[in-house]
N, C-alpha and C positions, 0 to 999 in steps of 0.2 A: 500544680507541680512546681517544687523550686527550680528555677534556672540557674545551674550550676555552671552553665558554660559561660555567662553572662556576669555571676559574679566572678569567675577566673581573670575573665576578662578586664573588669573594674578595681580587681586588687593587684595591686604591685609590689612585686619585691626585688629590689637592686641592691648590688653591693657596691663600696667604691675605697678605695685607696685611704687611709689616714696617714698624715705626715709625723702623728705624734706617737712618741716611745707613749707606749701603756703598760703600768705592771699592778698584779692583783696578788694582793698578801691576804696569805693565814696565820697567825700567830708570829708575824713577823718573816714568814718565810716567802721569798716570791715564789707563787706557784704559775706566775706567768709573767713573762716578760720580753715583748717584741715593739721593735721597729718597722713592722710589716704588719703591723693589725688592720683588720676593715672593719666598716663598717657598714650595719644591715640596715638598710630602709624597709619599712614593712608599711602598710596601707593599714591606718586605726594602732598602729605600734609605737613607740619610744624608739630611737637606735641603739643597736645591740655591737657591741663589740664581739670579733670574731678572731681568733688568736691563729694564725700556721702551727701544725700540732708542731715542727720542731722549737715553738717558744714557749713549750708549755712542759712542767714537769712531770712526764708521764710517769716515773715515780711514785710520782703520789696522785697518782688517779686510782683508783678502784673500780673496777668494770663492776657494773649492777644488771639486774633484769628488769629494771624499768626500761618500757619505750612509752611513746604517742608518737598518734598521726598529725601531720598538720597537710592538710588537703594543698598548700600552697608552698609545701617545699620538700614535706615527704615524711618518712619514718626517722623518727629521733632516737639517739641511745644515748643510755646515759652513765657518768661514773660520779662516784664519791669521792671527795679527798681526805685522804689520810694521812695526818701531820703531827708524829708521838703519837701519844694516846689519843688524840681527839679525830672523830671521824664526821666527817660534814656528808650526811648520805646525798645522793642524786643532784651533787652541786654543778656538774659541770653537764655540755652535752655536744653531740655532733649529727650531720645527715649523711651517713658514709654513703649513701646512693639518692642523691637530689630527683627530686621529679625533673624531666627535660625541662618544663618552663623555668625552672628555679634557675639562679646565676648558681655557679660553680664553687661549693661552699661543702663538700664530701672532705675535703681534709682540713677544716678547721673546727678550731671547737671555741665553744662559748658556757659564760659562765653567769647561773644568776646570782645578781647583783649585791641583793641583801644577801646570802650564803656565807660570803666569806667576807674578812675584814676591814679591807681595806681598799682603794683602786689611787691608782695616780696616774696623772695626765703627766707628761713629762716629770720634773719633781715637784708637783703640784698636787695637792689632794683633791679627788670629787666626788660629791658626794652623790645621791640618789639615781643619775641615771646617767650615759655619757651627753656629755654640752654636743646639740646638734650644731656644724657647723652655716647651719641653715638658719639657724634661730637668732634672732639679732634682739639683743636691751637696748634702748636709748632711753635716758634721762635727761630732760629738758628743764630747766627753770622758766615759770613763767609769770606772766601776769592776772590770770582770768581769776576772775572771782566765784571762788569753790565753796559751796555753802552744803553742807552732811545734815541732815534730820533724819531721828529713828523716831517714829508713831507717835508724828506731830510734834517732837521737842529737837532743838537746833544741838548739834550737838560739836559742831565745827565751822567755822567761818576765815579766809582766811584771802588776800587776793596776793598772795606769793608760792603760789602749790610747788612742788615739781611734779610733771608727768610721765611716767613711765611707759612707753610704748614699747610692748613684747609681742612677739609675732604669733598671731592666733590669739591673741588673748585681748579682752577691753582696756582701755585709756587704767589706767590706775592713779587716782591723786592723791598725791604724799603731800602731809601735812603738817607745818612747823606745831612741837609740844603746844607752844605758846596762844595759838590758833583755836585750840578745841578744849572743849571744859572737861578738863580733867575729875576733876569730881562725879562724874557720869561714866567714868570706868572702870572696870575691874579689871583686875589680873589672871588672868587664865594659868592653868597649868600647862596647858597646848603647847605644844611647838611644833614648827617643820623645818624642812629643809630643802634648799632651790640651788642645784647647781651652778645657776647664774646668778643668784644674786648672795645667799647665805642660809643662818639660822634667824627662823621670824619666832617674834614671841608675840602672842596674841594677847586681846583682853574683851572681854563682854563687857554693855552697856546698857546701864539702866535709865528707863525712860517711861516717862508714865505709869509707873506702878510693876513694869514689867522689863524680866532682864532679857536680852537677846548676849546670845551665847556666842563669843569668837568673831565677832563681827570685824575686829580692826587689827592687824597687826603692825610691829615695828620691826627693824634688822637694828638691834645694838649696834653690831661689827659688823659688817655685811664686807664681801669681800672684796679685792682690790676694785675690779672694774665696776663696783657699783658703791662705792664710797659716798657717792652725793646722795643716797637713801638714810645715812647712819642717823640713826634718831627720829626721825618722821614718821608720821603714824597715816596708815591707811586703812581704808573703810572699801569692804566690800559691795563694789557696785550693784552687784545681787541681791543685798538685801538689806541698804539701806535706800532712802532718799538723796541723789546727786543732783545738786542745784546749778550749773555753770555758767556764769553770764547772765542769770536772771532765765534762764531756762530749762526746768524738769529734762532731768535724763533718763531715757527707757532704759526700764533694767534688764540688763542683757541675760542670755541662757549660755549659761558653761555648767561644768560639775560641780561647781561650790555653788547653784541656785537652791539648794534646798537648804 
């Protein structure tokens, strides 16, 4: 039998204060915009921005007949917004009656993320998800000598890395153009996007007869606070070979192992 009281127990959800204006456009329109936003911590979740309904444009919300349960906070309702003619269904949503363990979250509502256009931190843009204030980047310049092989062929060598340490995440080693045989890579169509750091553009890499797909990416522009990545190319620890110091590094397990 599952133990339902045990996992209650083991997930958490808190809310807490943000100090930053947030506002969330549609078509140019803010459809939210508070100085009193929180934010949700959730157990295996992202942080979710949580708006006071009086900062949100009830206007243009559209009440719907979509709900879900979520066993850790309660029954959810949801609205559409409606902005001219364009109508973004089930974008927004709220828990008008929280289960008691939930924090007290019945008069705010939240909004998913991709739905609508646009979000800004103060007058800042961000992109994918909100920046936890828990989360810390550090880039470091160093000295170690960082050697990359994919199936047996060297494919970077370099003893000026810089190291990026992000929190939950493995060492990352950025690595000067000049460092890595460029000839061994291709250009990918791929891109993403990292709230903390920018837009990465990848490239796959051919090695012994065989191409490995997305394996390394760069930040062109990558944004203010992480400037010292612009142009460096890194190779995911997951599935390449990391040499550092003359010593194999285990490939670690996150979501990009496969």
């Amino acid at each position: 039998m599952l133990d339902t009281t045990s996992d209650r127990m083991q997930h958490q959800v808190r809310i807490e204060d943000s100090p930053r204006r947030v506002r969330v456009f549609v078509d140019h329109v803010a459809i939210a915009d508070s100085r009193g936003v929180k934010l949700l911590f959730e157990t295996d979740h992202l942080p979710v921005y949580y708006f006071p309904r009086a900062d949100v444009r009830q206007d243009l919300l559209v009440p719907t007949s979509q709900t879900t349960h979520c066993p850790y906070k309660g029954d959810a309702r949801y609205w559409s917004i409606q902005v001219g003619n364009r109508l973004i269904e089930n974008a927004a949503w709220n828990y008008p009656s929280p289960i008691p363990s939930c924090p007290e979250i019945g008069d705010l509502v939240a909004f998913y993320w991709d739905k609508v256009d646009a979000w800004y931190e103060e007058d800042e843009e961000v992109f994918v998800h909100p920046r936890d204030p828990y989360h810390r980047v550090d880039i470091l310049e160093s000295s170690r000598h960082v050697r990359i092989a994919i199936n047996g062929v060297e494919v970077a060598d370099t003893r000026r890395p810089r190291l990026l340490f992000e929190t939950g995440l493995p060492t990352r080693y950025y690595i000067h153009p000049l460092d890595v045989r460029r000839e061994l890579l291709q250009p990918s169509q791929t891109w993403t996007r990292c709230p903390y750091k920018g837009i990465a553009s990848y490239w796959s890499v051919a090695a012994s007869g065989e191409v490995f797909t997305d394996v390394a990416w760069s930040y062109r522009a990558p944004i203010a606070e992480s400037t010292k990545l612009t142009g460096l190319i890194c190779f995911y620890n997951e599935k390449v070979d990391v040499i550092v110091d003359g010593e194999p590094q285990e490939r670690p397990t996150t979501r990009w192992s496969r």
